[in-house]
C-alpha positions as CSV (number, residue, x, y, z in Angstrom):
1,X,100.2,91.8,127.4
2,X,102.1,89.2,125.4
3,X,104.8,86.5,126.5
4,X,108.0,87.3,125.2
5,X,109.5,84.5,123.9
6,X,106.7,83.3,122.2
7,X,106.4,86.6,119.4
8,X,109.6,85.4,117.2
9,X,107.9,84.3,114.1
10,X,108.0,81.5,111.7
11,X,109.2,82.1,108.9
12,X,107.6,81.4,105.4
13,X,105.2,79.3,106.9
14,X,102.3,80.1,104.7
15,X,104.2,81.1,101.4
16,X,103.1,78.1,99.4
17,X,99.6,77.7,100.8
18,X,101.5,75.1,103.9
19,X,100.6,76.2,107.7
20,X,102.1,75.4,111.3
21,X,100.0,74.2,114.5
22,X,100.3,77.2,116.0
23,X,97.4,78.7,113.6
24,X,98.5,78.6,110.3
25,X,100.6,82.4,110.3
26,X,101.9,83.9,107.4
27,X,104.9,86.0,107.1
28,X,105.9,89.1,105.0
29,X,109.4,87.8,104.7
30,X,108.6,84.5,103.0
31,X,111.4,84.0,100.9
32,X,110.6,81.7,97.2
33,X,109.8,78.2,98.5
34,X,112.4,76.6,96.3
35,X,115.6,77.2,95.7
36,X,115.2,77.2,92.3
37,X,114.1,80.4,92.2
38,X,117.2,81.8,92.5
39,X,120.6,80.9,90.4
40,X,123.0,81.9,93.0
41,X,122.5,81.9,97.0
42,X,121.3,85.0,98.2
43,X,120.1,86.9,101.7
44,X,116.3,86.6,101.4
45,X,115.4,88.5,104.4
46,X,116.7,89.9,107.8
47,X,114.7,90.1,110.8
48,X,117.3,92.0,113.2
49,X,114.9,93.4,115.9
50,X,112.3,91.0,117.2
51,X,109.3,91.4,119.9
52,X,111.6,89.8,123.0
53,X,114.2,90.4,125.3
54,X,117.7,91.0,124.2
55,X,115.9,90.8,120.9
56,X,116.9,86.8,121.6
57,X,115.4,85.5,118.1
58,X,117.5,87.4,115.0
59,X,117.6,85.1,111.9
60,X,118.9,85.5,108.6
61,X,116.9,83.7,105.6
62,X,118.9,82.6,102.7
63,X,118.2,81.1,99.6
64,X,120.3,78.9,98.0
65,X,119.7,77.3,94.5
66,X,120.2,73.4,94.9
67,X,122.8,71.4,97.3
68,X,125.3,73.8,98.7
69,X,128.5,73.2,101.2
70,X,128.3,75.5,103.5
71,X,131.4,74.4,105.4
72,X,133.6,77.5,105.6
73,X,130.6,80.0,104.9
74,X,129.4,83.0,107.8
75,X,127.2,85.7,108.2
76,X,129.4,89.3,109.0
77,X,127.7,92.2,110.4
78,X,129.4,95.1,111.8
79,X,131.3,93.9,114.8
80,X,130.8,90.4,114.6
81,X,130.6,87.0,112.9
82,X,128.8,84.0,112.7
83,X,129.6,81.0,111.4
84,X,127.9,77.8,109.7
85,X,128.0,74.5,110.2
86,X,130.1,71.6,107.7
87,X,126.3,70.7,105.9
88,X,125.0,70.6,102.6
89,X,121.8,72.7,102.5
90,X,119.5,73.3,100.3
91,X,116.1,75.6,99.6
92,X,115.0,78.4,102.0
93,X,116.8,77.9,105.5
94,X,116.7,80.2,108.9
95,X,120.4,81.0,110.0
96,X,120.4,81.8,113.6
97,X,122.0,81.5,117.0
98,X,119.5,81.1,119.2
99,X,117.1,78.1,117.4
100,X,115.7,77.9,120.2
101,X,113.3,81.3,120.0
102,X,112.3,80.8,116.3
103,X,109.3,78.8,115.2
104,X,109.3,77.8,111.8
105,X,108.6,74.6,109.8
106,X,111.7,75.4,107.3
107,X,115.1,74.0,108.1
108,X,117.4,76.0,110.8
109,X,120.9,76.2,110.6
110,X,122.6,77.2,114.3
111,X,125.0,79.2,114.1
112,X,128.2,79.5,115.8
113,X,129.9,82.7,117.4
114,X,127.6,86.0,117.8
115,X,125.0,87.5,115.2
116,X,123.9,90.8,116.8
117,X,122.3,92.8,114.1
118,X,122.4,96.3,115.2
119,X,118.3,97.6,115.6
120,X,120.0,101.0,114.2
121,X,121.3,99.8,110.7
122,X,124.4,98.2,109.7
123,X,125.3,95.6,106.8
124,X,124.8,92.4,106.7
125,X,127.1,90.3,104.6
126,X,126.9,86.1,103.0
127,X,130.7,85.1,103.2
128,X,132.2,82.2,101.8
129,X,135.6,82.1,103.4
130,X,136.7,85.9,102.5
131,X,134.6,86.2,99.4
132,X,131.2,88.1,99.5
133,X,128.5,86.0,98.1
134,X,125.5,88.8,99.2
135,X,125.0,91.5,101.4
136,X,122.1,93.7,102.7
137,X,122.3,97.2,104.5
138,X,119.5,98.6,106.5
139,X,118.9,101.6,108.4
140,X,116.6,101.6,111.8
141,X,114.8,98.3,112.2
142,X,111.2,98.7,113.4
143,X,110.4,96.1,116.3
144,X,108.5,93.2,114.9
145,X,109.0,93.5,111.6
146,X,111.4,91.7,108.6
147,X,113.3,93.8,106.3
148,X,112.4,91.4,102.8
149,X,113.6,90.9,99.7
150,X,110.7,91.9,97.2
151,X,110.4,93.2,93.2
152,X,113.7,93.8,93.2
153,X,114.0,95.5,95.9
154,X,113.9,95.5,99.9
155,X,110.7,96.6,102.4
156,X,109.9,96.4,106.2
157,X,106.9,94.5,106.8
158,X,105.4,93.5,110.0
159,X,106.0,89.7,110.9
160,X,102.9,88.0,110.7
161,X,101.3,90.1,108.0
162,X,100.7,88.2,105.0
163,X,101.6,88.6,101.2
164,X,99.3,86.4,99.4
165,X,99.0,86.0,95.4
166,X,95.2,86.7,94.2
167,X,93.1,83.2,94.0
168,X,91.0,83.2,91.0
169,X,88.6,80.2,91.1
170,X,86.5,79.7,87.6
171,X,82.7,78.7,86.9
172,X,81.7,79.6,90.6
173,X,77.9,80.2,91.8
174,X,77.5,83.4,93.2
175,X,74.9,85.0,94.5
176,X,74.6,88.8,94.7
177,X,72.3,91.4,96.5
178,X,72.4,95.0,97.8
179,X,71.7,96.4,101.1
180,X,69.2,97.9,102.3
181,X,67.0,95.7,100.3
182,X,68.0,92.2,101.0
183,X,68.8,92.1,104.9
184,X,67.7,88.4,104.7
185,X,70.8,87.5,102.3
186,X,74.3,87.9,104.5
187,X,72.0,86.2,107.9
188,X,70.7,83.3,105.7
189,X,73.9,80.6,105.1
190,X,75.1,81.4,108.7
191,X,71.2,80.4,109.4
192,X,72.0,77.0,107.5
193,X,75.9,76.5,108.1
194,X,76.1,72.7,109.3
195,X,80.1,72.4,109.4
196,X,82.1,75.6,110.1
197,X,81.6,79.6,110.5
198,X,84.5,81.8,110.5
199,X,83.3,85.3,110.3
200,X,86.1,88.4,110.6
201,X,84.9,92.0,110.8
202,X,85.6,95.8,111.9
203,X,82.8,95.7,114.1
204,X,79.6,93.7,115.1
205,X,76.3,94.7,116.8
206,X,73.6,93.3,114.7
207,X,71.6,90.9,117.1
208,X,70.4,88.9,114.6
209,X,74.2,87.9,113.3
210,X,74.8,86.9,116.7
211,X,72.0,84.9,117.8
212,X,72.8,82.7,114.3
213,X,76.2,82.4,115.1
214,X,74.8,81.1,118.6
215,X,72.2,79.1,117.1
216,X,75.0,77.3,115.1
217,X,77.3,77.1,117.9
218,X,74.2,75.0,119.5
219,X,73.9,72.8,116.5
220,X,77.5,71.5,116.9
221,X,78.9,74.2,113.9
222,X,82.7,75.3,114.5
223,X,82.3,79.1,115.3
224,X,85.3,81.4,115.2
225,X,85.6,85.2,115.0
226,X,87.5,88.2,114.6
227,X,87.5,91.7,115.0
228,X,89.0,95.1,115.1
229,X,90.2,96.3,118.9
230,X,90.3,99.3,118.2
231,X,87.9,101.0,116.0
232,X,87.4,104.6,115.0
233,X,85.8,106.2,118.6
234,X,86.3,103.2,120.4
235,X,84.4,99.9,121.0
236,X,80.7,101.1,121.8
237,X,78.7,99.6,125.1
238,X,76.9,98.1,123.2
239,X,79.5,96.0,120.9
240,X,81.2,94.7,124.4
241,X,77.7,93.5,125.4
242,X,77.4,91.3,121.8
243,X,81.0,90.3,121.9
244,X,80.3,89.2,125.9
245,X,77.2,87.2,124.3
246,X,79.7,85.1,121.7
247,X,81.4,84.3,124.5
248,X,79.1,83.1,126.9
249,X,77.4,80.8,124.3
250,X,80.4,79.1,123.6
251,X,82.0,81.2,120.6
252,X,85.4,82.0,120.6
253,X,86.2,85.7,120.1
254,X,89.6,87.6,118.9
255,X,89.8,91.4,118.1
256,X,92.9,92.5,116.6
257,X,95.2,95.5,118.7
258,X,97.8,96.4,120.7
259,X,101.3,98.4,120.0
260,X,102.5,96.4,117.0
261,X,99.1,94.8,115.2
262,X,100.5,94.4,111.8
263,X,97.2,96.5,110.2
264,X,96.4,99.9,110.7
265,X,93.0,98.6,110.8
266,X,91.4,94.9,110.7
267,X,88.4,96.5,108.6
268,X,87.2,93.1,106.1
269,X,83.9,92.2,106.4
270,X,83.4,88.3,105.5
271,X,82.6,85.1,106.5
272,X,83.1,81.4,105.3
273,X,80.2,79.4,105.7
274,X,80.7,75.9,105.2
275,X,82.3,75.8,101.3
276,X,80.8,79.2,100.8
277,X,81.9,82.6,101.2
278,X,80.2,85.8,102.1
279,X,81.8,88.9,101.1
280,X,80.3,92.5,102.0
281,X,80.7,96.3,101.9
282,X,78.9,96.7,105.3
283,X,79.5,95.7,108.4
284,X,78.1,93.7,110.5
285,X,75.5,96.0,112.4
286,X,72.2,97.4,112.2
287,X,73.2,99.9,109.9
288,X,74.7,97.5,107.4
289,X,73.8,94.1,107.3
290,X,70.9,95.0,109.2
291,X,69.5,97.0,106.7
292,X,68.7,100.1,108.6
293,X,70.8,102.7,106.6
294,X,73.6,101.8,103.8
295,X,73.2,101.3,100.3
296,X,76.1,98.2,100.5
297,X,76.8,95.5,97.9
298,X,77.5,91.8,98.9
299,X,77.7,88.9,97.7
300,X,77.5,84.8,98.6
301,X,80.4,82.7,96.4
302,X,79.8,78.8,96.6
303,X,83.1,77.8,95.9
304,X,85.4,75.4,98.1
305,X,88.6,77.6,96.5
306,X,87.3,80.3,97.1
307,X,86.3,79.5,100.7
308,X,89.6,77.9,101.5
309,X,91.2,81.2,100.4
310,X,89.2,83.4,103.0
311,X,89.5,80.5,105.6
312,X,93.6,80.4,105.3
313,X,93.4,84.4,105.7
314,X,91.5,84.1,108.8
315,X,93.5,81.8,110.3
316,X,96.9,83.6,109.5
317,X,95.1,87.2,110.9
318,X,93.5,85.2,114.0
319,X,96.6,83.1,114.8
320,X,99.6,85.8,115.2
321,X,100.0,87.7,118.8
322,X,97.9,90.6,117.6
323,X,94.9,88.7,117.4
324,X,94.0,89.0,121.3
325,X,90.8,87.2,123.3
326,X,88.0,89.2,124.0
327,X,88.0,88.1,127.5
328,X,91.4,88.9,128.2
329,X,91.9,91.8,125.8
330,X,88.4,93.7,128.0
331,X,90.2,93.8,131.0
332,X,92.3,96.4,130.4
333,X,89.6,98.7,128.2
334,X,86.8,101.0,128.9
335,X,83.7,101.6,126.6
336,X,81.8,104.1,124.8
337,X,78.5,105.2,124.6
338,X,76.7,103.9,121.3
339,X,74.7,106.4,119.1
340,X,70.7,105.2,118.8
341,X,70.6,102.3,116.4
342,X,68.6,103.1,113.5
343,X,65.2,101.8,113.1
344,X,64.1,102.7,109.7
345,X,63.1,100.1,107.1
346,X,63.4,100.3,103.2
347,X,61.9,99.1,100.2
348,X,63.2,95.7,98.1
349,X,63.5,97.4,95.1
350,X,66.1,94.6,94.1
351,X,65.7,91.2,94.4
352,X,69.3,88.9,94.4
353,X,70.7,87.7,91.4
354,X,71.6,84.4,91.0
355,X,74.2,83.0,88.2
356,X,77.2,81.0,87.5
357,X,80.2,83.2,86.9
358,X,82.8,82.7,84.4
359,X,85.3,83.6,87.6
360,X,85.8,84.9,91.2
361,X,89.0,86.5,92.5
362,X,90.2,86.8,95.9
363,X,91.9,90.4,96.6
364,X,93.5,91.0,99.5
365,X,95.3,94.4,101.3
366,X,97.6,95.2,101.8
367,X,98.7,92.1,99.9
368,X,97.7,92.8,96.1
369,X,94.4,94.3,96.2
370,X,95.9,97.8,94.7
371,X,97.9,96.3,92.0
372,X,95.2,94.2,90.8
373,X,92.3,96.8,90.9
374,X,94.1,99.1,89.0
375,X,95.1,96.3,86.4
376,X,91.6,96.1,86.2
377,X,90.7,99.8,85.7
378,X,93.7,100.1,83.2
379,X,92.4,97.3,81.1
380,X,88.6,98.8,80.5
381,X,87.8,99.1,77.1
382,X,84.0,100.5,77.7
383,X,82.8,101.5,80.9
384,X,83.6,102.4,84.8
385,X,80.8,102.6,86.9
386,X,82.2,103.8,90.6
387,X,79.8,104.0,93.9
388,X,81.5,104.6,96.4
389,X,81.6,105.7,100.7
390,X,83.9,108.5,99.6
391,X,87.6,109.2,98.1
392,X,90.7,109.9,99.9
393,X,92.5,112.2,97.4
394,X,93.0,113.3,93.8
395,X,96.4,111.4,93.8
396,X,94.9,107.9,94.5
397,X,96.2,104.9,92.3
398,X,92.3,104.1,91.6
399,X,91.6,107.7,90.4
400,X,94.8,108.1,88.4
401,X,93.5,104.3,86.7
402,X,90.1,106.4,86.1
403,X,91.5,109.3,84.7
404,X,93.4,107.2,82.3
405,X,90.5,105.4,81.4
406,X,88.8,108.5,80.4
407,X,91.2,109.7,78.4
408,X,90.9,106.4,76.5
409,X,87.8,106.9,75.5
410,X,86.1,104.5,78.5
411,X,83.0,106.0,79.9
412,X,83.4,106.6,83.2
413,X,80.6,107.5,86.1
414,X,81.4,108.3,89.9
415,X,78.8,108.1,92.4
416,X,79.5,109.3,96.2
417,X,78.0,109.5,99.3
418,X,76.8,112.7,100.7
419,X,76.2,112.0,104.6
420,X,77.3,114.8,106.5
421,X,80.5,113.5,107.5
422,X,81.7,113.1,104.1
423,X,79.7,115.3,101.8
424,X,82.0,118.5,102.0
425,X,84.8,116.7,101.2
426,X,83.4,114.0,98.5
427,X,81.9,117.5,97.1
428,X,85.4,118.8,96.4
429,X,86.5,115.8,94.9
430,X,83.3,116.0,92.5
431,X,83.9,119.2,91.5
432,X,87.4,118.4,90.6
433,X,86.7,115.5,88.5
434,X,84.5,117.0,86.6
435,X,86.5,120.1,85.8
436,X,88.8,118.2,84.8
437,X,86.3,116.1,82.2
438,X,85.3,119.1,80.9
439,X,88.9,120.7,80.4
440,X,89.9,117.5,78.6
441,X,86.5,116.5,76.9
442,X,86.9,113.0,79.0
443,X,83.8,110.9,79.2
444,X,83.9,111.4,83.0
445,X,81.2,112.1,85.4
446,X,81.2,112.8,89.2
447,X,78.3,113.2,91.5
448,X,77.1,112.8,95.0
449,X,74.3,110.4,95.9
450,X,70.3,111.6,96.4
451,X,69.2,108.6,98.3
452,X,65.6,109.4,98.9
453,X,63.6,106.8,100.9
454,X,65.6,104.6,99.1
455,X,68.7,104.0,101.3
456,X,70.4,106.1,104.1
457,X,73.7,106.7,102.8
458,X,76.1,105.1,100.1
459,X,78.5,102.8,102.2
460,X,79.7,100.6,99.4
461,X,82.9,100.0,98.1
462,X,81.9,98.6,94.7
463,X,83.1,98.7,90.8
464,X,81.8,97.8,87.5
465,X,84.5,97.6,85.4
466,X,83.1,96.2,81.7
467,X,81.9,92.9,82.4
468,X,83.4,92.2,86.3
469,X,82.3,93.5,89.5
470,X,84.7,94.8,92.5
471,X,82.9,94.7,95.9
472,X,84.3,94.3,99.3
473,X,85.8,96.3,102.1
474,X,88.5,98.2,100.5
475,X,88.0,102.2,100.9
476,X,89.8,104.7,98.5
477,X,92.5,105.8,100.6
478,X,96.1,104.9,100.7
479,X,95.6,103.6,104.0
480,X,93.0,101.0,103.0
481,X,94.8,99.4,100.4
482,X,98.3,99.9,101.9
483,X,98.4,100.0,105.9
484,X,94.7,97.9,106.7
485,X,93.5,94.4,106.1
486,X,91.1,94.5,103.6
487,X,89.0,91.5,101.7
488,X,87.2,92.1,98.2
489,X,86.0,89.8,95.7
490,X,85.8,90.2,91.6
491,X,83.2,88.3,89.9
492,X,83.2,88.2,86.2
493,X,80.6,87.5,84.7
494,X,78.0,89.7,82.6
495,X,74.7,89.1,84.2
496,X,76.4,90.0,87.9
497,X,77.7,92.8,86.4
498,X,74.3,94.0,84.4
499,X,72.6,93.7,88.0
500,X,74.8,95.8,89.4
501,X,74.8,98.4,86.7
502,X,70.9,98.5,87.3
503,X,71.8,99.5,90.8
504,X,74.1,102.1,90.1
505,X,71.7,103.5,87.6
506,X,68.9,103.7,90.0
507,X,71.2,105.1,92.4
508,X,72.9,107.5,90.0
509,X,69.5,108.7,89.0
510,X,68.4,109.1,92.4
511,X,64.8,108.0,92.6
512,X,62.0,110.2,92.8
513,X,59.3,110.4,95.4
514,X,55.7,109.7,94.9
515,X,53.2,112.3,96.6
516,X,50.4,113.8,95.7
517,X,50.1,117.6,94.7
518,X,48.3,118.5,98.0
519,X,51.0,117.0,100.1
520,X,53.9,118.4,98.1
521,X,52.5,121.9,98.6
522,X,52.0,120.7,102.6
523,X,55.1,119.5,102.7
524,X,56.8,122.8,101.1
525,X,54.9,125.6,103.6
526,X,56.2,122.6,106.3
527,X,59.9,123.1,105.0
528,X,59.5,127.2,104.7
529,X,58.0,127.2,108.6
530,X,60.8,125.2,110.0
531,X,63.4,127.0,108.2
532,X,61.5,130.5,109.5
533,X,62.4,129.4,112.9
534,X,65.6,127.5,112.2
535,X,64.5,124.1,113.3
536,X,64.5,120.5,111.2
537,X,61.3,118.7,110.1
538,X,61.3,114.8,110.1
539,X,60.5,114.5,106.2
540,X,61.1,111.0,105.3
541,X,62.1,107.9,107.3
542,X,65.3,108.2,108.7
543,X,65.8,111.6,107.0
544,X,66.0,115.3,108.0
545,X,65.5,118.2,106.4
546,X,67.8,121.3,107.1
547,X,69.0,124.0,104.9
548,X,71.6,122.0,104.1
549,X,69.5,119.3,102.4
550,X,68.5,115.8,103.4
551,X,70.7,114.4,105.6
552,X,70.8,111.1,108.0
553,X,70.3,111.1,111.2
554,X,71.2,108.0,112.4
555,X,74.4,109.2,114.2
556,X,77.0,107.7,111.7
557,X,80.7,107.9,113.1
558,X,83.6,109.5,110.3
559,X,84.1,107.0,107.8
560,X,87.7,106.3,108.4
561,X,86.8,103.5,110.1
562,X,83.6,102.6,109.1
């Protein structure tokens, strides 16, 4: 599926906010860009077993701390050597033998003699003349990935994922909403865009996303978009058919797969509108931003940082070889049947907020979304208010961070969802937290969600953390924030986050339904009847009722992927 020679990747290219023509990729073995970063040289990363034939393309990146004679100096491995040049160098270079199969806009050094590092381990050691200046050992080289110097110590990551800092951009207008209410508010700027749309998602099949991306494709506005390939229970019918509609009206479509994608998952949901930024919970489908189903948080950033942020990570996740055209990447795949869309419609019980915010932070996984949330959590002085889809485990960084909290003396609330396919599960984890509140006396509270005819089901990934709000893609599991690309945004600012607490109190709460006396007692000798002959009664719009409560019934997948 991919041409060899062309998967050896550049190196560093991205690691100071810089990018290449050949789509601006970013790599995980990016080395300091100057060489002051270092006081004496030093083996910055290895890349001993790249995607292509007789893995033509091994480099060595060194660091070196100012002008630095090289004459006499060689890389060693195992069984042979290679040998530099007579140069003064400088900064980050690229030492390898074959210059020809390495792309890069840093210097490269050719090497003469061999450099064969072994794809089952060996050392590699910096010589000048006899002396050692560095050395590296590693053990079993995965195939398209760089074994990098990081934190003080050394980790395989894929080439061509990214490893970007957090932007933080200051006094930025936001605009923030939930879903189901406010369908209207993720559709509306790609309604209006007049320059440029670049819109990355797990999955899309909400017709009216696509007909605006269309619409702007028309207008003359520079479409792009990306996607997962390979999303939990396959791509539906019913996504090909929207994907095969991009296409045909002129937009260019990627979806992210293959053997060696550098993400478990391509699972953000965002786009960048002109000098904007959306950023969502939901995806981009009837469910979601459609407002059929989830209770979702999103929000619209007007902010040219904060835009350029997004729009460098879509260009580094649609520019490597994993990043594959929909036209070529359905010839090889086969489709699945897609569950009824759901067709239920909920109230606008709140309106979008509008306000300046004091600042707006980029987070990215796998690059530092996990180490800044839980900087986040561990720095609450007052309250935690948690809604989320559902959590992974007990041990997870983000409920550690809570637990801490707690015992702090920070009030803490967790609200999750209770659709079938996570309810026994979440219910568990419930119970759990709050034995443990009441074994410590913690200010800590666990439920799962009542949605009512308010929502379907919680799908958010959101946080209140004092006066900031967490929102975005990023599930609590070690796979979201470790293995899958993942976008979220934190807005501080204390009218966004009072909005938001509203939300979560209305949610937490769980709303209460307004019938007559008359009808309640219909409704109950309804329930007792169906129950009698073990069938369901349709209750409330887009509800069930079963004996094991009210339930969806919207055919939601497992939320892995969702």
């Amino acid at each position: 599926m991919f041409r060899a020679g062309a998967v050896v990747l550049v190196l560093a290219v991205l690691a100071t906010g810089g990018g290449v023509a050949t789509g601006g990729i970013s790599d995980p073995a990016a080395p300091p860009a100057n060489g002051s970063a270092v006081s004496t040289p030093e083996i910055a990363a290895v890349v001993p077993n790249p995607v292509a034939p007789e893995d033509r393309g091994e480099y060595v990146v060194l660091v070196l701390p100012g002008p630095t004679n090289v004459s006499g100096w060689s890389i060693v491995d195992g069984e042979s050597a290679a040998r530099f040049p007579a140069r003064t160098l400088s900064g980050t270079v690229v030492a390898t033998t074959t210059p020809g199969a390495v792309e890069t806009d840093r210097p490269v050094v050719t090497l003469r003699g061999d450099l064969a590092l072994a794809n089952g381990g060996e050392r590699v050691v910096l010589r000048r003349g006899n002396r050692t200046v560095d050395a590296v050992a590693y053990e079993d080289a995965p195939e398209g990935e760089a074994y990098r110097r990081e934190d003080g110590g050394w980790i395989w990551r894929p080439l061509g994922a990214t490893d970007r800092p957090v932007v933080r951009a200051t006094d930025a207008r936001v605009r923030s909403f939930v879903l189901p209410d406010s369908p209207g508010a993720p559709v509306e700027p790609l309604r209006n865009a007049t320059d440029r749309i670049l819109l990355a998602g797990y999955t899309i099949t909400e017709r009216r996303v696509v007909n605006a991306l269309c619409a702007a494709r028309d207008r003359g506005v520079r479409v792009r978009t990306l996607f997962e390939g390979g999303p939990v229970g396959g791509i539906t019918r019913r996504q090909a058919d929207r994907l095969g509609r991009l296409v045909a009206c002129g937009v260019p479509v990627s979806v992210i797969g293959g053997e060696r994608a550098r993400y478990t998952f391509h699972h953000p949901k965002y786009a960048v509108v002109d000098d904007a930024a959306i950023v969502l919970t939901e995806n981009w489908k009837p469910s979601g931003t459609g407002g059929r189903s989830s209770r979702g948080w999103g929000t619209v950033v007007r902010d040219p940082e904060v835009a350029s942020a997004l729009a460098e990570t879509f260009r580094a996740d649609a520019g490597f070889r994993d990043a594959i055209p929909w036209e070529r990447y359905r010839e090889n795949e086969s489709f699945v049947a897609a569950p009824p869309a759901p067709t239920e419609r909920y109230p606008e019980r709140f309106e979008p907020r509008t306000a300046n915010a004091t600042s707006v932070s980029v987070l990215l996984a796998p690059d530092n979304a996990e180490s800044a949330i839980v900087s986040r959590i561990d720095a609450a002085e007052e309250s935690i208010r948690v809604e989320q889809i559902s959590i992974g485990s007990r041990g997870h960084p983000f409920v550690r961070a809570l637990l801490r909290a707690a015992r702090r003396g920070v009030e803490v609330r967790v609200l999750l969802g209770s659709a079938r396919y996570v309810r026994r599960d979440n219910r568990r984890i419930v119970e759990w937290l709050n034995e443990r509140a009441r074994a410590e006396g913690l200010p800590l509270d666990a439920r799962l969600a009542t949605p009512r005819s308010r929502f379907g089901k919680i799908h958010a990934k959101g946080i209140v953390i004092d006066g900031t709000v967490v929102l975005g893609s990023i599930n609590w599991t070690n796979e979201s924030i470790r293995g899958n690309r993942e976008v979220a945004i934190a807005i501080e600012d204390p009218a966004v986050a009072r909005y938001y607490r509203r939300v979560f109190r209305a949610d937490w709460r769980g709303g209460v339904w307004s019938v007559s006396a008359g009808l309640l007692g219909l409704a109950a000798l309804a329930i007792g009847a169906a129950a009698l002959v073990g069938s369901r009664l349709r209750f409330d719009p887009g509800y069930s009722v079963s004996p094991e409560g009210v339930e969806p019934v919207d055919g939601g997948g497992p939320y892995g992927g969702d």
